[in-house]
Phi, psi and omega in degrees: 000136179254181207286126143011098174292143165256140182240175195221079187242349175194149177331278222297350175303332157285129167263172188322302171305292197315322171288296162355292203291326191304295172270000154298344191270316147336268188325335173243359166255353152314285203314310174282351174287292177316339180263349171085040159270135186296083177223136178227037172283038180267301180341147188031056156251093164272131169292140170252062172306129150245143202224099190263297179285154178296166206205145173226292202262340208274337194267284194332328206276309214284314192311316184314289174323311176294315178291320172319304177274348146116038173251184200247170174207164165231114197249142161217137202269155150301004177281323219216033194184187193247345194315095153093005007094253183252330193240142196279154189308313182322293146336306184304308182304314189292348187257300179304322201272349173274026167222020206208108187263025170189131185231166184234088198262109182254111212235178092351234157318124188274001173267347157275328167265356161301324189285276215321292166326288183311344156248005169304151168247029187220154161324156160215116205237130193272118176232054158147121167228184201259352184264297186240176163193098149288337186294297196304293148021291204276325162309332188281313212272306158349289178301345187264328197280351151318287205282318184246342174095152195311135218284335175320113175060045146243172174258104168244134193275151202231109144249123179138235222280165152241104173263195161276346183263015156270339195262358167253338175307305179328290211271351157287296198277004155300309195293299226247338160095037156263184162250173196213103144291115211237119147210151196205155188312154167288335173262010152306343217270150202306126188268116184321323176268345159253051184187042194284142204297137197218187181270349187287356176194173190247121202248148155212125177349299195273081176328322173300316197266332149300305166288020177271127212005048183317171159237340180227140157234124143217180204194207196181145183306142190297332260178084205258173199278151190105311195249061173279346194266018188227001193324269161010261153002291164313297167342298189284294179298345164238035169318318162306336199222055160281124178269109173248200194259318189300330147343284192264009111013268164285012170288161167284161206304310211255047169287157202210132177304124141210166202209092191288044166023170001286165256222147126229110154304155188069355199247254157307317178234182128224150207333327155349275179299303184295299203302348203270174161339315224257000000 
């Protein structure tokens, strides 16, 4: 028997050491990139994306990221393929995954890319499901360790929706050992199996009182994609839980703003705060 494939379908799939090594490894192949050293140990390797939700930065960043290591990709839409469609996933998996040595999937449900990993036969790295965006997670937490130094005992406050990027922000700071301060419209609020409760967070009514000495504030469109019929509904319940300047205000001094976009301004956050310094 050879070693076990590993998929990436939610954080906590990684344990603390390994993601440590994950962004240190990041750091030093970023660092070599920026000096324009030549490293491509991705040659002759493919990526396959699929892509069933739409896409901007998630097709940019990863096709970039592949060429960048000197491997090829196959991008495929749901438009433009059988997935789950005409051919049952499964099928899809057992086919796709012998001509590809990594596939990368933005999805719906997250239990279509759990069936797909069980029959893949390459990694499968999840990149956006209606449950988690472990990718985005691990980019965010990277960038604050840029910017700020290690993410291990801060706070960071989840002001809006309980999405998916409130429910992997939860399960980063279960792994890596922060807090997470939540506060979301009361009938927005955190669904309990994805989310049991522990010491890694807080719930609090009051968004002011969540972003009260945060080191990180984020926050996510009110309006995640798939519930576009509740716009209207949503607007009047999270009027309140606008990331504003008075906001990061009560953040701690050296605090620092994110937002895996896209962005409405005046909506979740405001043009001030995305546009500003933090």
């Amino acid at each position: 028997m050879g070693t076990p494939i590993r998929h990436f379908l939610q954080f906590a799939d990684f344990s603390r050491d390994e993601l440590e090594w994950v962004l240190e490894r990041s750091r030093v192949i970023k660092d070599r990139f920026k000096r324009y050293e030549f490293y491509q140990p991705l040659a002759d390797r493919t990526l396959a994306m699929v892509f069933e939700k739409a896409s901007t930065r998630t097709r940019v960043s990863f096709e970039a990221g592949m060429y960048q290591l000197g491997g090829s990709v196959i991008h495929i839409t749901t438009s433009d393929s059988q997935l789950g469609r005409a051919e049952p996933i499964e099928d899809s998996a057992r086919v796709i995954s012998r001509m590809v040595d990594v596939v990368m999937i933005r999805t719906y449900e997250q239990t279509k890319i759990e069936r797909f990993a069980q029959y893949s036969r390459v990694p499968v790295i999840n990149g956006l499901t209606n449950e988690y965006h472990p990718c985005q997670i691990l980019a965010d937490i990277f960038t604050f360790i840029e910017h700020r130094g290690p993410i291990a005992g801060t706070t960071v406050a989840w002001i809006g929706d309980a999405n998916n990027m409130a429910y992997t922000w939860l399960q980063a700071a279960r792994v890596l050992g922060f807090h997470v301060n939540v506060s979301t419209p009361p009938t927005y609020s955190l669904d309990a199996t994805l989310a049991p409760p522990g010491p890694h967070f807080t719930v609090f009514d009051d968004p002011m009182d969540a972003a009260r000495g945060a080191h990180l504030v984020t926050t996510d469109v009110w309006t995640s994609m798939g519930f576009e019929a509740e716009n209207e509904a949503r607007a009047a319940a999270f009027a309140d839980w606008q990331v504003d300047s008075e906001m990061m205000q009560v953040a701690a001094p050296q605090a620092v703003f994110m937002h895996c976009l896209p962005a409405h301004r005046g909506e979740e956050v405001a043009a001030d705060v995305l546009d500003g310094a933090q």
